[in-house]
Backbone bond lengths (Angstrom), bond angles and torsions (degrees), N, CA, C in turn:
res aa  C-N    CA-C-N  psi(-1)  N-CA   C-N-CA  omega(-1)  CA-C   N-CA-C  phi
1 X - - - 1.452 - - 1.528 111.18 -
2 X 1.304 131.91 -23.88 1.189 142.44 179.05 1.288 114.07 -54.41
3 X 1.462 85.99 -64.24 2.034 107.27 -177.91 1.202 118.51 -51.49
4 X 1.845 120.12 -33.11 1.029 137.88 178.57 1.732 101.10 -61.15
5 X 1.190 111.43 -73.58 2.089 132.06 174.92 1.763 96.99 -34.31
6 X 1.429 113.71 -52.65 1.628 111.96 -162.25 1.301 101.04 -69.61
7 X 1.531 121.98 -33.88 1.803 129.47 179.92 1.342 114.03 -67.80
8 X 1.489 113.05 -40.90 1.554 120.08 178.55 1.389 117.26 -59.91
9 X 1.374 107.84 -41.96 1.619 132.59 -162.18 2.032 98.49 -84.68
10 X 1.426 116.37 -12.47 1.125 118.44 -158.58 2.036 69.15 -108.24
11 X 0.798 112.90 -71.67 1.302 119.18 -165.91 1.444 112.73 -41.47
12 X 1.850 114.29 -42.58 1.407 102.17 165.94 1.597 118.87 -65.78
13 X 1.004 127.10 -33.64 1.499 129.68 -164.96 1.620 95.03 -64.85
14 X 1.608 120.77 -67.98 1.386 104.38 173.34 1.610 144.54 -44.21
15 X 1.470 106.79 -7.51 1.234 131.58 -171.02 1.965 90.04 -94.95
16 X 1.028 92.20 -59.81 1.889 94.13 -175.17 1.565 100.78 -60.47
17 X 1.217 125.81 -18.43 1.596 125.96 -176.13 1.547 85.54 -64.84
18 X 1.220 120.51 -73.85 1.690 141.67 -148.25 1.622 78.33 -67.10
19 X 1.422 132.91 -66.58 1.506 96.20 -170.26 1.516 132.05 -59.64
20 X 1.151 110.24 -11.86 1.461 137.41 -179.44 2.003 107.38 -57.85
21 X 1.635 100.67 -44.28 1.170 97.39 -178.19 1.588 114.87 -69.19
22 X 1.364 99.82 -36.54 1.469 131.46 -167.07 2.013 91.93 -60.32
23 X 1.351 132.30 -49.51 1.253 128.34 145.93 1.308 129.53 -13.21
24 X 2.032 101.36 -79.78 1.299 111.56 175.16 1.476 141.18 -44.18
25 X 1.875 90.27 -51.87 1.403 103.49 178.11 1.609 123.44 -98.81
26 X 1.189 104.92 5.32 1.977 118.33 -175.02 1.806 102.44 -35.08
27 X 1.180 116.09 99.07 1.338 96.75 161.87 2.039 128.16 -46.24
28 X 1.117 120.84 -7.03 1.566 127.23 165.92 0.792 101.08 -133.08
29 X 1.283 97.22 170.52 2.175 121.57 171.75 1.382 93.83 -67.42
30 X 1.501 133.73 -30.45 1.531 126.57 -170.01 1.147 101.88 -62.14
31 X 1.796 137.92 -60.05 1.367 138.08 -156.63 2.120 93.62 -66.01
32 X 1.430 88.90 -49.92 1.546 75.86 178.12 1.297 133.09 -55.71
33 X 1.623 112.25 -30.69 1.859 92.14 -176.47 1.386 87.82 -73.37
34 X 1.112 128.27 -48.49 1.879 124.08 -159.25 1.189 102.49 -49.56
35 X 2.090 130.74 -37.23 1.966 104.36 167.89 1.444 98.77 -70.41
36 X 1.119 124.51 -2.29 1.731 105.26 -168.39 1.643 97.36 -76.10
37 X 1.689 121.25 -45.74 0.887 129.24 -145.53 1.917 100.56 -82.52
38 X 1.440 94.69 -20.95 1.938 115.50 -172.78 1.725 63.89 -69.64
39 X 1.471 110.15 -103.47 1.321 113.50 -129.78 1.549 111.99 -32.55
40 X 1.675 120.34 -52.17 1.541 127.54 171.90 1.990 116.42 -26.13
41 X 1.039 103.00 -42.82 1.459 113.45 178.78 1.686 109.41 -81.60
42 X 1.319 109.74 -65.77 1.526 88.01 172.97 1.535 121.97 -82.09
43 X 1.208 117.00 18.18 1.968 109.20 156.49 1.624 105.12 -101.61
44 X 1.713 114.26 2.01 0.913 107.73 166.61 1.965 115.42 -93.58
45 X 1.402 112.33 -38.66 1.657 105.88 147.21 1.422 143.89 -52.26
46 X 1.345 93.58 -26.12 1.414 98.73 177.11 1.465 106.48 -87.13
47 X 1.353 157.89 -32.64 0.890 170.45 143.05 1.619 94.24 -27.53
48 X 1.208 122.00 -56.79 1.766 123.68 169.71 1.748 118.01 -34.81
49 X 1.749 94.04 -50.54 1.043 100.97 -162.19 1.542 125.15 -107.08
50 X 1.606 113.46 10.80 1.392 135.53 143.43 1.484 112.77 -89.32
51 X 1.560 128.82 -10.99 1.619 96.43 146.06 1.567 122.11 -80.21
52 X 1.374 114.01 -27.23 1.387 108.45 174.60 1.379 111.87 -39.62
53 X 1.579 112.69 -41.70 1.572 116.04 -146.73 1.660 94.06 -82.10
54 X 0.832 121.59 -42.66 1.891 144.85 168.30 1.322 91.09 -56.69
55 X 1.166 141.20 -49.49 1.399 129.20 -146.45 1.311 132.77 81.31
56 X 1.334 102.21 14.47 2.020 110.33 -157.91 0.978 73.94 -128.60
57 X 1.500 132.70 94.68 1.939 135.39 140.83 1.804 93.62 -66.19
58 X 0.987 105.67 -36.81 1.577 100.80 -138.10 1.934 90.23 -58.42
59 X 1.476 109.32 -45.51 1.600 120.28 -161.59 1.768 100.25 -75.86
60 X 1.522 114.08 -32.54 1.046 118.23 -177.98 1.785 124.08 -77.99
61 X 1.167 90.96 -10.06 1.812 116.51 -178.98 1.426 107.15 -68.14
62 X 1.236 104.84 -51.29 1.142 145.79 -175.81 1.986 110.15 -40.26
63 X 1.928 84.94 -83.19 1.316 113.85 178.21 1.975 102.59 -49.12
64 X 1.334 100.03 -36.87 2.140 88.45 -179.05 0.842 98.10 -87.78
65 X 1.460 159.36 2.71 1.082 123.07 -162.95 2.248 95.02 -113.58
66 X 1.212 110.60 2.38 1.446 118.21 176.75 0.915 90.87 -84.06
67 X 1.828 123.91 -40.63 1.800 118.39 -145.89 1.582 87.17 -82.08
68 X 1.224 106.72 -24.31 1.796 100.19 -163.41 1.409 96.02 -63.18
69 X 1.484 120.12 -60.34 1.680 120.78 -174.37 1.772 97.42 -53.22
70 X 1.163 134.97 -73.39 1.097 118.02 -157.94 1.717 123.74 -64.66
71 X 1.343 88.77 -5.72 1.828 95.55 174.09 1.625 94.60 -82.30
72 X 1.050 114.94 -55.57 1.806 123.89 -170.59 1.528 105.24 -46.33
73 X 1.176 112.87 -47.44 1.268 122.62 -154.79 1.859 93.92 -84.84
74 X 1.433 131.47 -45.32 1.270 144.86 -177.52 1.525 104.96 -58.63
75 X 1.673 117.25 -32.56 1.107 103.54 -175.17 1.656 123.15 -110.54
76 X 1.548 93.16 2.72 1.655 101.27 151.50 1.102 122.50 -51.35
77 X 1.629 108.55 -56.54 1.341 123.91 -160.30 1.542 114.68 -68.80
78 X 2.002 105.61 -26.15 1.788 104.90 -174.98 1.857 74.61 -71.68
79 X 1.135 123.92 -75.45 1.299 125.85 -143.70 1.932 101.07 -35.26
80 X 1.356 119.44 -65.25 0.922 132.19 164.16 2.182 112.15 -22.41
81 X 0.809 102.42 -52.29 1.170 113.71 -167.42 1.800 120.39 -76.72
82 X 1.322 104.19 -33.00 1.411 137.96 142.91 1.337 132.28 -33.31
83 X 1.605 99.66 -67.76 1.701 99.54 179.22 1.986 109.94 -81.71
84 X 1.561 90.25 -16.71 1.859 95.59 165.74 1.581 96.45 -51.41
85 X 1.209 140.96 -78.86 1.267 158.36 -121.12 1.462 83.86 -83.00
86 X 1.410 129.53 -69.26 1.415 127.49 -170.96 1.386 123.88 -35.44
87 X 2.002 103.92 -57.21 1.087 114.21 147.78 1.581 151.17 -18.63
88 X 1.449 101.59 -26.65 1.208 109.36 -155.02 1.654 93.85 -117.54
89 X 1.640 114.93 -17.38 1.683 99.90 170.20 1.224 130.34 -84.83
């Protein structure tokens, strides 16, 4: 069951790589918040699935569910902050 958690957890990280590019190279601010919003969700699974591997859901439950508000809340504010700027040319 481990090997299974260490493959998943290997598998999300490469997935957050590829949204990562999707960041860098987004032709708009749109593609970019959407890797912002990819990566926020799967560092919020993966975080799921390194307490499994630990055995500590309970502390790790915990730890995503702050990152979830402060990712949610972080990416109001780019989005928010964004259509200010558009606005303004």
């Amino acid at each position: 069951m481990s090997l299974l958690l260490a493959l998943l957890a290997a598998a999300l990280t490469f997935v957050m790589l590829l949204s990562g590019y999707r960041v860098m190279a987004g032709p708009s601010i749109f593609d970019r918040l959407t890797g912002l919003g990819l990566i926020g969700t799967k560092t919020i699974v993966l975080l799921i699935v390194l307490g499994s591997l630990i055995e500590r859901v309970d502390l790790y439950v915990d730890i995503a569910l702050s990152y979830a508000l402060i990712s949610f809340i972080g990416t109001l504010v780019l989005a928010k902050y964004f259509e200010n700027i558009k606005e303004g040319e």
